[in-house]
Biopython code that builds the backbone (N, CA, C, O; Angstrom):
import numpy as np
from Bio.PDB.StructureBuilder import StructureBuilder

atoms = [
    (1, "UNK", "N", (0.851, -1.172, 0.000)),
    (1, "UNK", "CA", (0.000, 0.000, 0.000)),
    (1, "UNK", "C", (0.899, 1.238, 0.000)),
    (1, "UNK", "O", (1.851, 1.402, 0.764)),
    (2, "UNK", "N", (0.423, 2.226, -1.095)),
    (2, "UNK", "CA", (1.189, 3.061, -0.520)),
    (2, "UNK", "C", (0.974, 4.327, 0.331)),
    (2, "UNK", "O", (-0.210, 4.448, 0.644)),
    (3, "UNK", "N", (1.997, 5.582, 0.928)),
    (3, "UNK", "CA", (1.705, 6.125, 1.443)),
    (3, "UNK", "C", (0.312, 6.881, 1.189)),
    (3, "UNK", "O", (-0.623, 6.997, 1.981)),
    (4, "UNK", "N", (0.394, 7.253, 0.179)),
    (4, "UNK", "CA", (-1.013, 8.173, -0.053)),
    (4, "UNK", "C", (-2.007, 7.329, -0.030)),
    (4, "UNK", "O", (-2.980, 7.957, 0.386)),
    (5, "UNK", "N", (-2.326, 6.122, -0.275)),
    (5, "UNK", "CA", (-3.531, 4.966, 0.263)),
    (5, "UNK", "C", (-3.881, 5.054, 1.409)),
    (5, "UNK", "O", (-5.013, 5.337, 1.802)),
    (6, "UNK", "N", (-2.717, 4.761, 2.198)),
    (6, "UNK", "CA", (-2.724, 4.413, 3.733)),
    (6, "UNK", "C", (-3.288, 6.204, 4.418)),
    (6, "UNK", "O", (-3.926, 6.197, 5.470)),
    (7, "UNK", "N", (-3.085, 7.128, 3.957)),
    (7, "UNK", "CA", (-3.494, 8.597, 4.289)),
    (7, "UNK", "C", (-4.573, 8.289, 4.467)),
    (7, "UNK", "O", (-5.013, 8.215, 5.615)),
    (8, "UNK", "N", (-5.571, 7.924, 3.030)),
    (8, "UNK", "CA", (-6.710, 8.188, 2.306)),
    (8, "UNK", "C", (-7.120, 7.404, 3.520)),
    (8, "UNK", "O", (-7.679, 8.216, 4.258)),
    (9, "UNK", "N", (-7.116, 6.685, 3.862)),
    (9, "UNK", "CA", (-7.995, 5.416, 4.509)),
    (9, "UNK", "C", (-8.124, 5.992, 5.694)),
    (9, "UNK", "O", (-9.205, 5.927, 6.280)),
    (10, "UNK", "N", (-7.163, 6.576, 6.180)),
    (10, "UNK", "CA", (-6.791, 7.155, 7.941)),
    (10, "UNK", "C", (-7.873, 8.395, 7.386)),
    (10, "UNK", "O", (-9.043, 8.388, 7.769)),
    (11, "UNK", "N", (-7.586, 8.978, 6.868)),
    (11, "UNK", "CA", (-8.681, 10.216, 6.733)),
    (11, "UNK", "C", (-10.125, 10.258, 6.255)),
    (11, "UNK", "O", (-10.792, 11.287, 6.144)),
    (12, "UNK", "N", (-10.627, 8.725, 5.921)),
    (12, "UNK", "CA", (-11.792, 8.557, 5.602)),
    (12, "UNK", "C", (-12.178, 8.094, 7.156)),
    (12, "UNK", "O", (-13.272, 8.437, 7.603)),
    (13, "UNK", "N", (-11.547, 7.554, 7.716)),
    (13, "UNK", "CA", (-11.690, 6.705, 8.843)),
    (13, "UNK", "C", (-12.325, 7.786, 10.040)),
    (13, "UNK", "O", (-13.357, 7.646, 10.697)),
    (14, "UNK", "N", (-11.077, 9.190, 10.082)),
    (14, "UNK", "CA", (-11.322, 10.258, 10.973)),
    (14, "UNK", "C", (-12.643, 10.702, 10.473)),
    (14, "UNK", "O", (-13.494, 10.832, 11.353)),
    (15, "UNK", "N", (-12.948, 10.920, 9.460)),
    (15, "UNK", "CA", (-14.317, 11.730, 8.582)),
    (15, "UNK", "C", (-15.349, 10.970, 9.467)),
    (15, "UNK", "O", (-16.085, 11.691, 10.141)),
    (16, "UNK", "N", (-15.535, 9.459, 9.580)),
    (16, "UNK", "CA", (-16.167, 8.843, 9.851)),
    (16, "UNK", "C", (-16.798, 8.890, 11.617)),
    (16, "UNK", "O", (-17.881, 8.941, 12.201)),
    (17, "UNK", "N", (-15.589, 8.845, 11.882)),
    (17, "UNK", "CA", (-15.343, 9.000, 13.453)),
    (17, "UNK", "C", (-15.756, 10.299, 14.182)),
    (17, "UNK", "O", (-16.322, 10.325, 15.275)),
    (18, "UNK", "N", (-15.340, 11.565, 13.312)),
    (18, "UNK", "CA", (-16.545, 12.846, 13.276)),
    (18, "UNK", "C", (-18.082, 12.701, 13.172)),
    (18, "UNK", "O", (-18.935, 12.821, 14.051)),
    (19, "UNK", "N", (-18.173, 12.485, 12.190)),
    (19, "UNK", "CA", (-19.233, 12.172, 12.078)),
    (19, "UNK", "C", (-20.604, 11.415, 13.095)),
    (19, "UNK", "O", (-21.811, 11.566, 13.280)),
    (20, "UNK", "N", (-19.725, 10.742, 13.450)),
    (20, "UNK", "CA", (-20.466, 9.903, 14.206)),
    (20, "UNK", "C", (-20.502, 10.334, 16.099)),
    (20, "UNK", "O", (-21.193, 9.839, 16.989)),
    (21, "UNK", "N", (-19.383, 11.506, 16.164)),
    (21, "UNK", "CA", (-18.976, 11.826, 17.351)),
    (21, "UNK", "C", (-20.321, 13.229, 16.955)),
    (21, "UNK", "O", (-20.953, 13.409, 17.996)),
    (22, "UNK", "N", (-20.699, 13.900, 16.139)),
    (22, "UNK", "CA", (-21.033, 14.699, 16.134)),
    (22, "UNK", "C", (-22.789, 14.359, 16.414)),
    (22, "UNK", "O", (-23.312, 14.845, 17.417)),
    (23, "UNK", "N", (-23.567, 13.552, 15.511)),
    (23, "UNK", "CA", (-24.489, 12.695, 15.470)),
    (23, "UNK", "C", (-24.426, 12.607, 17.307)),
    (23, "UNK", "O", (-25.227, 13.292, 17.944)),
    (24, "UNK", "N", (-23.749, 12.009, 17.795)),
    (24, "UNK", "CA", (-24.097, 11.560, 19.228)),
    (24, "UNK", "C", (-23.847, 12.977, 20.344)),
    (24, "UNK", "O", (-24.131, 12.964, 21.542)),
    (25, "UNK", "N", (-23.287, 14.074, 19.629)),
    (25, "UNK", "CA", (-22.982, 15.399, 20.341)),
    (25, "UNK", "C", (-24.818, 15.811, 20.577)),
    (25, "UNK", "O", (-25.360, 15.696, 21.676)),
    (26, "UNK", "N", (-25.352, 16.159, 19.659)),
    (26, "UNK", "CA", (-26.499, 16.303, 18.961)),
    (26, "UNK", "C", (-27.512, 16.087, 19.915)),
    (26, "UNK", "O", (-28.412, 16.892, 20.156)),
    (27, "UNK", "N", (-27.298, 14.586, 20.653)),
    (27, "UNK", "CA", (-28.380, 14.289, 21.683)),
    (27, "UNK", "C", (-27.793, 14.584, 22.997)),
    (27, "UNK", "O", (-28.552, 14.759, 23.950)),
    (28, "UNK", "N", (-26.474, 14.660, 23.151)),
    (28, "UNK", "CA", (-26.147, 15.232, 24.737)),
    (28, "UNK", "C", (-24.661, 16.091, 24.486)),
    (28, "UNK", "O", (-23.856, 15.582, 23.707)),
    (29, "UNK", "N", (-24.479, 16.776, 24.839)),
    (29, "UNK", "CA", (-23.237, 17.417, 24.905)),
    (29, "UNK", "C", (-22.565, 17.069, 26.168)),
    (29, "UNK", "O", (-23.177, 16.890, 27.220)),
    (30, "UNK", "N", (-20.972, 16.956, 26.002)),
    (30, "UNK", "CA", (-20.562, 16.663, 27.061)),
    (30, "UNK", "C", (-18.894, 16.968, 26.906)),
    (30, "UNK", "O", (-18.476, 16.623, 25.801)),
    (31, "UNK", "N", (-17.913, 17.523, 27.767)),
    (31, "UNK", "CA", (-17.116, 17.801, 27.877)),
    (31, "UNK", "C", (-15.743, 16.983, 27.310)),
    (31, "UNK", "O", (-14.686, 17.389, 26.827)),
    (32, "UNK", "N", (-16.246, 15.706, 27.589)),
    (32, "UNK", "CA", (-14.926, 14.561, 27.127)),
    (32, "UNK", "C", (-15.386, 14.588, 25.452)),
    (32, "UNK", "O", (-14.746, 14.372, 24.423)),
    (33, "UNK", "N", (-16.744, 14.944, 25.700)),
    (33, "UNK", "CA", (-16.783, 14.764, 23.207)),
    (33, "UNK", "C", (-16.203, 15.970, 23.162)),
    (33, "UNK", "O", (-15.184, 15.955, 22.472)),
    (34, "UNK", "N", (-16.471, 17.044, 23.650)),
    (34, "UNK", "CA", (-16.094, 18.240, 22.909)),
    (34, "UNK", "C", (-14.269, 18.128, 22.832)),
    (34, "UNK", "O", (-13.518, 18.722, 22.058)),
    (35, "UNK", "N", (-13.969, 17.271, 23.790)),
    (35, "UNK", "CA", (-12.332, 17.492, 23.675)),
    (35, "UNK", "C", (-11.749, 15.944, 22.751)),
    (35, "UNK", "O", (-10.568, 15.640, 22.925)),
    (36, "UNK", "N", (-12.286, 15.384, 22.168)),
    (36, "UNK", "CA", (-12.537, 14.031, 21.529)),
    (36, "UNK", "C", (-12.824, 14.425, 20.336)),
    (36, "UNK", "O", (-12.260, 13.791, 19.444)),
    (37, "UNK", "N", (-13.816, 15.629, 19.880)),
    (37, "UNK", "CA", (-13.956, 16.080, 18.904)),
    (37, "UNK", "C", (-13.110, 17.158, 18.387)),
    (37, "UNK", "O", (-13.288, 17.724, 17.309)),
    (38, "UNK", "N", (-12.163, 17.408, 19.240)),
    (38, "UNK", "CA", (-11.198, 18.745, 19.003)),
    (38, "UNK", "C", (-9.759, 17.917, 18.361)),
    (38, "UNK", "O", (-9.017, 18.316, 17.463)),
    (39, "UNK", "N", (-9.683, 16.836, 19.039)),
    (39, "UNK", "CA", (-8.389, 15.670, 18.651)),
    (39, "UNK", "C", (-8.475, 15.198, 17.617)),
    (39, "UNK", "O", (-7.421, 15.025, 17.006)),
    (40, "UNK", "N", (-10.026, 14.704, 16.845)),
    (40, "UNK", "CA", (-10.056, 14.079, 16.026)),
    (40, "UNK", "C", (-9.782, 15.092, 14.800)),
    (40, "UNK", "O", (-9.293, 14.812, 13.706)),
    (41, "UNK", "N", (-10.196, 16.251, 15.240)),
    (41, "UNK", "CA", (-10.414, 17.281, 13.790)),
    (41, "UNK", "C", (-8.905, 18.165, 13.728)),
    (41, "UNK", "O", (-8.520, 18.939, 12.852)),
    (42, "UNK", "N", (-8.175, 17.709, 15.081)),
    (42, "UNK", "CA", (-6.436, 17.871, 14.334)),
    (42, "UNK", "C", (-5.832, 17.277, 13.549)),
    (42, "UNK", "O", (-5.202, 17.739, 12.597)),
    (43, "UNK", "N", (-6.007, 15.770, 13.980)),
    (43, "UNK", "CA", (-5.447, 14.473, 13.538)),
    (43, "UNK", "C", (-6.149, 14.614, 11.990)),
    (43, "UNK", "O", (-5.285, 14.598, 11.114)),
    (44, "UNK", "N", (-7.441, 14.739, 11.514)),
    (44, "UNK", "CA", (-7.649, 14.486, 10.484)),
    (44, "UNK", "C", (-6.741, 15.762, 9.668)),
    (44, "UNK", "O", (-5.962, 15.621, 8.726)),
    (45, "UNK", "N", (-7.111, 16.956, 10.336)),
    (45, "UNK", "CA", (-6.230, 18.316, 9.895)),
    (45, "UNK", "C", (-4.508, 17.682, 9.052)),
    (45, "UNK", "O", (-4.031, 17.719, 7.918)),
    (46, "UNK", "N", (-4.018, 17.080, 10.592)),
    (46, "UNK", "CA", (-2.461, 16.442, 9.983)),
    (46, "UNK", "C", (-2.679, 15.943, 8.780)),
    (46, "UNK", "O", (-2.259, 16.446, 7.738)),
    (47, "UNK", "N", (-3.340, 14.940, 8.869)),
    (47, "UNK", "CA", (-3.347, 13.735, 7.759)),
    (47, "UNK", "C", (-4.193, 14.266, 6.454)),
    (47, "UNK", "O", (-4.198, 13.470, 5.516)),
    (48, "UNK", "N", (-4.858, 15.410, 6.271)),
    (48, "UNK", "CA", (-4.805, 16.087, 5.006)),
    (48, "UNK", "C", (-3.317, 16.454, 4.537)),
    (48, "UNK", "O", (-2.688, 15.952, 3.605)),
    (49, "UNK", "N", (-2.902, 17.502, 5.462)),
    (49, "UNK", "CA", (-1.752, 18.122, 5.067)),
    (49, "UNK", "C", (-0.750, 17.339, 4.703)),
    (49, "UNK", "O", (-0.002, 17.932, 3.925)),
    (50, "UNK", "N", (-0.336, 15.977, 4.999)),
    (50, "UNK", "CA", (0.342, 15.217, 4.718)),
    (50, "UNK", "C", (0.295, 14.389, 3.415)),
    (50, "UNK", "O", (1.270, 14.027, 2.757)),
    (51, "UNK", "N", (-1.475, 14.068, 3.066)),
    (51, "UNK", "CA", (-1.941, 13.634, 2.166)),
    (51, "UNK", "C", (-1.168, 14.862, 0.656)),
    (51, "UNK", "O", (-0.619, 14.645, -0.424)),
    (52, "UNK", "N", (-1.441, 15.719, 1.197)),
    (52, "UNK", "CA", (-1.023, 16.949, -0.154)),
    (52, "UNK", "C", (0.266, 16.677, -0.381)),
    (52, "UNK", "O", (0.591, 16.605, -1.566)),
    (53, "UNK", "N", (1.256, 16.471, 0.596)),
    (53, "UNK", "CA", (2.504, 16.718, 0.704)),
    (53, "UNK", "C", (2.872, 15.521, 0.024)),
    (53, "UNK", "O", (3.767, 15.660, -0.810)),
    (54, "UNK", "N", (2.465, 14.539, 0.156)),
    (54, "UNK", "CA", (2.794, 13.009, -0.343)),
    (54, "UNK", "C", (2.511, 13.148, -1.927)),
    (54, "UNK", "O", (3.429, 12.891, -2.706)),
    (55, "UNK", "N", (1.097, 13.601, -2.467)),
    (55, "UNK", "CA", (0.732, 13.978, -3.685)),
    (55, "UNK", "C", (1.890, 14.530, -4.162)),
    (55, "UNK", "O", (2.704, 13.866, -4.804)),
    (56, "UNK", "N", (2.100, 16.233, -3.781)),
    (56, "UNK", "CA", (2.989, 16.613, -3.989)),
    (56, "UNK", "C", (4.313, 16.087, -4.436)),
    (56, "UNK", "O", (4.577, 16.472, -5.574)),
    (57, "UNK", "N", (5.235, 15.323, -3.896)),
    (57, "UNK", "CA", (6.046, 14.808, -3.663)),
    (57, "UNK", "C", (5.921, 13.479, -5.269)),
    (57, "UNK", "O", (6.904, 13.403, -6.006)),
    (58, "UNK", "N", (4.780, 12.679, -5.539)),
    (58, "UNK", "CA", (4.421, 11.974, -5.925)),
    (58, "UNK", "C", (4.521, 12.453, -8.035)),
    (58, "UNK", "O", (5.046, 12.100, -9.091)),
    (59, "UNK", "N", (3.777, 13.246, -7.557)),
    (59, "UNK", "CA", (3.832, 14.837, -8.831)),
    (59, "UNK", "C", (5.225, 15.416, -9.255)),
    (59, "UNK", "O", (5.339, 15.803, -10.418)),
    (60, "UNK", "N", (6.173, 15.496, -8.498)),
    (60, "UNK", "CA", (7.328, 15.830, -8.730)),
    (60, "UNK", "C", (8.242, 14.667, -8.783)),
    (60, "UNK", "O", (9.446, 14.922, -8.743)),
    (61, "UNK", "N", (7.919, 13.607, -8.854)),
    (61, "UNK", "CA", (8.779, 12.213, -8.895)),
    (61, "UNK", "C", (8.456, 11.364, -10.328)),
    (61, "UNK", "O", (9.009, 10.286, -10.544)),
]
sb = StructureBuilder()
sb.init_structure("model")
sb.init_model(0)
sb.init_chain("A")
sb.init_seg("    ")
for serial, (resi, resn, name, xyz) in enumerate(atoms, 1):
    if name == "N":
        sb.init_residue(resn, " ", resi, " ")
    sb.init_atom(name, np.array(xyz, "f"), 0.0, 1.0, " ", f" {name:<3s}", serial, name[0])
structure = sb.get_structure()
């Protein structure tokens, strides 16, 4: 697999994991999601930026 696969998958995965953290925000709010939901939407943040960089990199090779 390569790097930019293995991104794609981690960042569909986080999308998912939002998603579903948000859906359950919806019926109760609570302090450990809001900071669960702040981690996940870095981590996915990284793993875009990395995703480009790999492209990038991929494009120039």
């Amino acid at each position: 697999m390569k790097p930019a696969d293995a991104l794609r998958e981690e960042i569909t995965f986080l999308e998912d994991e939002i998603r579903g953290l948000r859906n359950r925000m919806a019926k109760q709010d609570n302090a450990a999601q809001v900071q669960k939901l702040a981690m996940l939407s870095r981590l996915l943040s990284r793993c875009t930026r990395a995703l480009e960089s790999q492209l990038t990199k991929e494009v120039l090779t």
